[in-house]
N, CA, C and O atoms as a MOPAC input file, in Angstrom:
PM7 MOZYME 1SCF
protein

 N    -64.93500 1   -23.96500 1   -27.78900 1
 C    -65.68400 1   -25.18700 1   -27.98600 1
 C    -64.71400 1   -26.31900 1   -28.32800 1
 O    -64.02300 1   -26.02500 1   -29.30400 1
 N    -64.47700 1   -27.42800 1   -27.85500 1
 C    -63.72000 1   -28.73400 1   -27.74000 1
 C    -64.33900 1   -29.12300 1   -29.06500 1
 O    -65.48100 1   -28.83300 1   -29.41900 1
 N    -63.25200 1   -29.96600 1   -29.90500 1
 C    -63.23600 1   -30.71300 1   -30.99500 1
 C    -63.35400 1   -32.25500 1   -30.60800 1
 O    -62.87600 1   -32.86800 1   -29.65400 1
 N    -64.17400 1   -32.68700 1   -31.70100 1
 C    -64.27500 1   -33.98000 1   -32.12700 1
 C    -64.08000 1   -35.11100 1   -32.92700 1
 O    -64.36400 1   -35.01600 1   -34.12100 1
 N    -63.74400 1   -35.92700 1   -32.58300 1
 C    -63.67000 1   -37.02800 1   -33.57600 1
 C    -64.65600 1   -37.75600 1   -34.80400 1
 O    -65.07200 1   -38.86100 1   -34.45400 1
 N    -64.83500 1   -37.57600 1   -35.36800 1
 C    -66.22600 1   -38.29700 1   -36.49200 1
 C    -65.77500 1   -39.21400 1   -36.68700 1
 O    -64.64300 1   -39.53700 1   -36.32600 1
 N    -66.88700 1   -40.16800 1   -37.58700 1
 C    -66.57500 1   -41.41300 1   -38.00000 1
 C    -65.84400 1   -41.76600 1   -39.14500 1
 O    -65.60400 1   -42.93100 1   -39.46300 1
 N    -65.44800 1   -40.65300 1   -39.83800 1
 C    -64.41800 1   -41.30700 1   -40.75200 1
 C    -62.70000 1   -41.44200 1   -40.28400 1
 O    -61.64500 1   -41.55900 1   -40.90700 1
 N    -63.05800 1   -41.36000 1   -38.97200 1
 C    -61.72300 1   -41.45700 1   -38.53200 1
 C    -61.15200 1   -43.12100 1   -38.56500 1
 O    -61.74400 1   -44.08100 1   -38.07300 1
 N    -59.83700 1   -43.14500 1   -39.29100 1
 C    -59.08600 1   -44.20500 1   -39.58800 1
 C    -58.12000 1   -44.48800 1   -38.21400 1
 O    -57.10100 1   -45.02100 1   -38.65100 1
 N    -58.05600 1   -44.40700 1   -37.31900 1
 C    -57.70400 1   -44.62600 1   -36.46400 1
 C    -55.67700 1   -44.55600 1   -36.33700 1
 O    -55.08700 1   -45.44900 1   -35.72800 1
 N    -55.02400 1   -43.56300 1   -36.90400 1
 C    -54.01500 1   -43.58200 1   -37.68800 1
 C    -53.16500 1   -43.05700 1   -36.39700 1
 O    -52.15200 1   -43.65200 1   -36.02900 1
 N    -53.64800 1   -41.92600 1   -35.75900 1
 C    -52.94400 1   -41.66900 1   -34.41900 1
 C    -51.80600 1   -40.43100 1   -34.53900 1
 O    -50.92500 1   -40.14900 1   -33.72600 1
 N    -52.10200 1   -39.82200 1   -35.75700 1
 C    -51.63500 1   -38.96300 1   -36.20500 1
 C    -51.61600 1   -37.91500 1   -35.23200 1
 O    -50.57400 1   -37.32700 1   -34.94200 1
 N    -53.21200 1   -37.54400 1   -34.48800 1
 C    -53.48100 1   -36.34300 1   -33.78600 1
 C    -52.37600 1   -36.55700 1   -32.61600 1
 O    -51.37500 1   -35.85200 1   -32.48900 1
 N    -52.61100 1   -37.28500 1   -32.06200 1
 C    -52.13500 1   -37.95800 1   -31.21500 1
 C    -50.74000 1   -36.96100 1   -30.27200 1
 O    -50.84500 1   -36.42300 1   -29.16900 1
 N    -49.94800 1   -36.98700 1   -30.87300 1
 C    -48.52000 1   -36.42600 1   -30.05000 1
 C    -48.43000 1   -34.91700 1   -30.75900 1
 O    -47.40500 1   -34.25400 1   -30.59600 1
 N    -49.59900 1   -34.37300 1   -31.59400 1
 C    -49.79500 1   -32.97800 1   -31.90100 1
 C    -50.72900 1   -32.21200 1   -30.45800 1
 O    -50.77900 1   -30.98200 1   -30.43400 1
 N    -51.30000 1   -32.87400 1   -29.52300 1
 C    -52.34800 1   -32.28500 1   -28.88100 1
 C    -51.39000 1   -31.86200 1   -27.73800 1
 O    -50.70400 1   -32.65700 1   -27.09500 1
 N    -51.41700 1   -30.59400 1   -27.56800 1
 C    -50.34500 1   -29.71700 1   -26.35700 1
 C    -50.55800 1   -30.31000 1   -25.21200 1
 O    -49.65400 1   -30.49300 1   -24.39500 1
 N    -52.06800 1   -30.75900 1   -24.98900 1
 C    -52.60300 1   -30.64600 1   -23.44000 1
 C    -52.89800 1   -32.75800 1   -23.04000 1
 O    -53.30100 1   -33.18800 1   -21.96000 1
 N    -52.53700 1   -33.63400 1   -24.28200 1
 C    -52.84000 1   -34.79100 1   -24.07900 1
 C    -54.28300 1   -35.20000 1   -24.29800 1
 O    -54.54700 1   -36.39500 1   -24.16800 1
 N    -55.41200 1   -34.20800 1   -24.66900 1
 C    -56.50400 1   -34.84800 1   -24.76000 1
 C    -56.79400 1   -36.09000 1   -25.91100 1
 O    -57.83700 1   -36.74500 1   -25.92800 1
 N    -56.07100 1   -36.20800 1   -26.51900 1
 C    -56.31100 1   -37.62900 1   -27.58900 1
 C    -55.77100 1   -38.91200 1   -26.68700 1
 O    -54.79900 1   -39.00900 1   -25.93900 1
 N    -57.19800 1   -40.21300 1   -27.21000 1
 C    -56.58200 1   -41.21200 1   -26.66200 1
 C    -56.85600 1   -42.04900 1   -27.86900 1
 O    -56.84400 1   -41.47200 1   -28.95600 1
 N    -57.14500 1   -43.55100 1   -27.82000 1
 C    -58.05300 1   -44.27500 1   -28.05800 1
 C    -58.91300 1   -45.07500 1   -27.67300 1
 O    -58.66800 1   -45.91300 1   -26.80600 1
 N    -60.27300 1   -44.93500 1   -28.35400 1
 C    -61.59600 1   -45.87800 1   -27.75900 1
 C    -62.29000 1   -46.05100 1   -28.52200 1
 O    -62.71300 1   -45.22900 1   -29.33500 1
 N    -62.55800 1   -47.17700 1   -28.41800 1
 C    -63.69000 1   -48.28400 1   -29.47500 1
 C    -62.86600 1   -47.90100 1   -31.17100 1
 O    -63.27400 1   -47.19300 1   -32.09200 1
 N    -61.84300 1   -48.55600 1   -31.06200 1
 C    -61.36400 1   -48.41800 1   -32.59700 1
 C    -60.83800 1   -47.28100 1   -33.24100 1
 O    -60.42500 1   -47.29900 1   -34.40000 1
 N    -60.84700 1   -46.02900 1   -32.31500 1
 C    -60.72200 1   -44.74600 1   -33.12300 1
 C    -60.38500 1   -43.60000 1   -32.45700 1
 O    -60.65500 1   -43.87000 1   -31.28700 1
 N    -59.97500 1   -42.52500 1   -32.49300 1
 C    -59.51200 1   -41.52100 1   -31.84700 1
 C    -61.02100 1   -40.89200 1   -30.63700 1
 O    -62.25000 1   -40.93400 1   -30.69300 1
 N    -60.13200 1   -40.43500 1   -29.79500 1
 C    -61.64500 1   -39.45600 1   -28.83600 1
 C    -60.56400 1   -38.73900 1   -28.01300 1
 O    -59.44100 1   -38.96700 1   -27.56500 1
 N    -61.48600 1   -37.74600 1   -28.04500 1
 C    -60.72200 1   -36.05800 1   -27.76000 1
 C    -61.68300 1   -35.81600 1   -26.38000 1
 O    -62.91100 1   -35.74500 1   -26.41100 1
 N    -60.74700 1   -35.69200 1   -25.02700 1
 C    -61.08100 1   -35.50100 1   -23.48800 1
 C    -62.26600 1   -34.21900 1   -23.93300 1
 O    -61.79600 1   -33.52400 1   -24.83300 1
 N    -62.96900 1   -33.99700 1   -23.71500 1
 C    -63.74200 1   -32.25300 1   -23.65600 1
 C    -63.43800 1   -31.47900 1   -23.00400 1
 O    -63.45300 1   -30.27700 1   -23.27000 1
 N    -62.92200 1   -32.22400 1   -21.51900 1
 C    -62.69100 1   -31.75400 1   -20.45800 1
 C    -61.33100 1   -30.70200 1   -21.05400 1
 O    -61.37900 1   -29.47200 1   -21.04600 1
 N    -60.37300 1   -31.37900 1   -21.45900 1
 C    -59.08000 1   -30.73200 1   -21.31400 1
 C    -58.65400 1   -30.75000 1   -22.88500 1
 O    -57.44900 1   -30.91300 1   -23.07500 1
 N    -59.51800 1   -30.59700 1   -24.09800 1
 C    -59.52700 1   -30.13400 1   -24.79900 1
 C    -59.37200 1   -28.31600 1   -24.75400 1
 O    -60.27000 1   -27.59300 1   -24.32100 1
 N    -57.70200 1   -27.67100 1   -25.43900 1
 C    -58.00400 1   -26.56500 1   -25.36600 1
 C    -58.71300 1   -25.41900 1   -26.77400 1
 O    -58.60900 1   -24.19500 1   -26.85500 1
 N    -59.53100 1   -26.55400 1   -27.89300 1
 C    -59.93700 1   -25.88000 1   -28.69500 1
 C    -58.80100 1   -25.11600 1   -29.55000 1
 O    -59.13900 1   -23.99000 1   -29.91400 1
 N    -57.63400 1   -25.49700 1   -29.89500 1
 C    -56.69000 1   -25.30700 1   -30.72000 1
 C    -56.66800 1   -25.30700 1   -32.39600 1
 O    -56.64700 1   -24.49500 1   -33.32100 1
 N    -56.68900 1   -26.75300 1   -32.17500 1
 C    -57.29600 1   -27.15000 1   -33.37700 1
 C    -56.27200 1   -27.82500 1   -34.19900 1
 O    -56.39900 1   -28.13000 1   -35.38500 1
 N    -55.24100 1   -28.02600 1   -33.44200 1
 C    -53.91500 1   -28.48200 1   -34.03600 1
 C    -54.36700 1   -29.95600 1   -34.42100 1
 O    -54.10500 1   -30.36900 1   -35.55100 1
 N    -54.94900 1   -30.64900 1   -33.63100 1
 C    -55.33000 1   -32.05100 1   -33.95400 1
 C    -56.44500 1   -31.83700 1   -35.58600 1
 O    -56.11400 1   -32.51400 1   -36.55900 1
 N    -57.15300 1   -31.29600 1   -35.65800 1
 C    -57.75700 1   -31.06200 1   -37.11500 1
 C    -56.79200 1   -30.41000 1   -38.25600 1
 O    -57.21400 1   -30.47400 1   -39.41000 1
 N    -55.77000 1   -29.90600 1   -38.07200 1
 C    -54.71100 1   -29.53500 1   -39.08700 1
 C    -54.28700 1   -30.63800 1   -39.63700 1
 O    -54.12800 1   -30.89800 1   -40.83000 1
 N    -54.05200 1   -31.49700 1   -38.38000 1
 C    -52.89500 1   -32.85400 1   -39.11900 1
 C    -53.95000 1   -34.08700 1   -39.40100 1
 O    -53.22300 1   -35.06300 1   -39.58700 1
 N    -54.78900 1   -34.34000 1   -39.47400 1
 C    -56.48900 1   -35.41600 1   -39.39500 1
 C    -55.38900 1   -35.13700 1   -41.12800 1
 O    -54.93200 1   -34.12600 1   -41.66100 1
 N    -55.35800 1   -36.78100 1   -41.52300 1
 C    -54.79100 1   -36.70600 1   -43.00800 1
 C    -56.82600 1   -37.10800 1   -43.88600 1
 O    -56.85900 1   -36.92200 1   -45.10300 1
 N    -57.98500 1   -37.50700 1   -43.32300 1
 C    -58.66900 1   -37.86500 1   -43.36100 1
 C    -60.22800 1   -36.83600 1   -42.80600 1
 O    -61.42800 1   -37.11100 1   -42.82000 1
 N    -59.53600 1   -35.73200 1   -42.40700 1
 C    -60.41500 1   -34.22700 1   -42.04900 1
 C    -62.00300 1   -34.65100 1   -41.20100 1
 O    -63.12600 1   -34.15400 1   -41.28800 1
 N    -61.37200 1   -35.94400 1   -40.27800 1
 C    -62.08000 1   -36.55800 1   -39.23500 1
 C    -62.28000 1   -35.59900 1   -37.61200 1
 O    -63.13300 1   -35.97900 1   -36.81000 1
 N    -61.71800 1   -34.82100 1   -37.41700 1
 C    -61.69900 1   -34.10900 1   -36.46000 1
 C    -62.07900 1   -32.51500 1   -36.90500 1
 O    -61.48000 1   -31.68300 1   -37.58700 1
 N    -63.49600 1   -32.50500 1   -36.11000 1
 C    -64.08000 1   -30.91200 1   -36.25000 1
 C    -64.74100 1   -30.26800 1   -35.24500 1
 O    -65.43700 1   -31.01600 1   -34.55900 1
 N    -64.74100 1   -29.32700 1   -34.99900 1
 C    -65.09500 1   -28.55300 1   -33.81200 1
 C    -66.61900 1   -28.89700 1   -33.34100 1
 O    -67.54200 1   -28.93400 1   -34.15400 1
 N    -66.79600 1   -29.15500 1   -31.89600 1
 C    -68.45500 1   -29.77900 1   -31.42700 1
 C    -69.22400 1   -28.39500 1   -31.82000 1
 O    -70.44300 1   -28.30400 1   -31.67600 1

C-alpha cells in the first residue's frame, strides 16, 4: 500500500532525496507521493521530522 502525505506536512523536503524510486514531488505547498511508483518502503516516513507521511 503507497504512503501519504497529511496535512501537517511543513513542506521541508526532507523526504525528498530519501525516496529510492523518485516518487516525492511538490504540489500545492507541500509534499505528494506518485501512488503509481510509490514502492511502500517507508523510508520517506522514517525521515518526516513532523510524522506527516503515513501509509494510505
Amino acid at each position: 500500500m503507497a504512503y501519504q502525505v497529511g496535512d501537517a506536512c511543513v513542506n521541508c523536503g526532507s523526504c525528498d532525496p530519501e525516496c529510492p524510486v523518485g516518487a516525492i514531488s511538490e504540489k500545492d505547498s507541500r509534499r505528494w507521493i506518485d501512488e503509481a511508483l510509490c514502492q511502500s518502503c517507508g523510508v520517506c516516513a522514517s525521515v518526516c521530522p513532523v510524522e506527516a507521511i503515513a501509509e494510505a
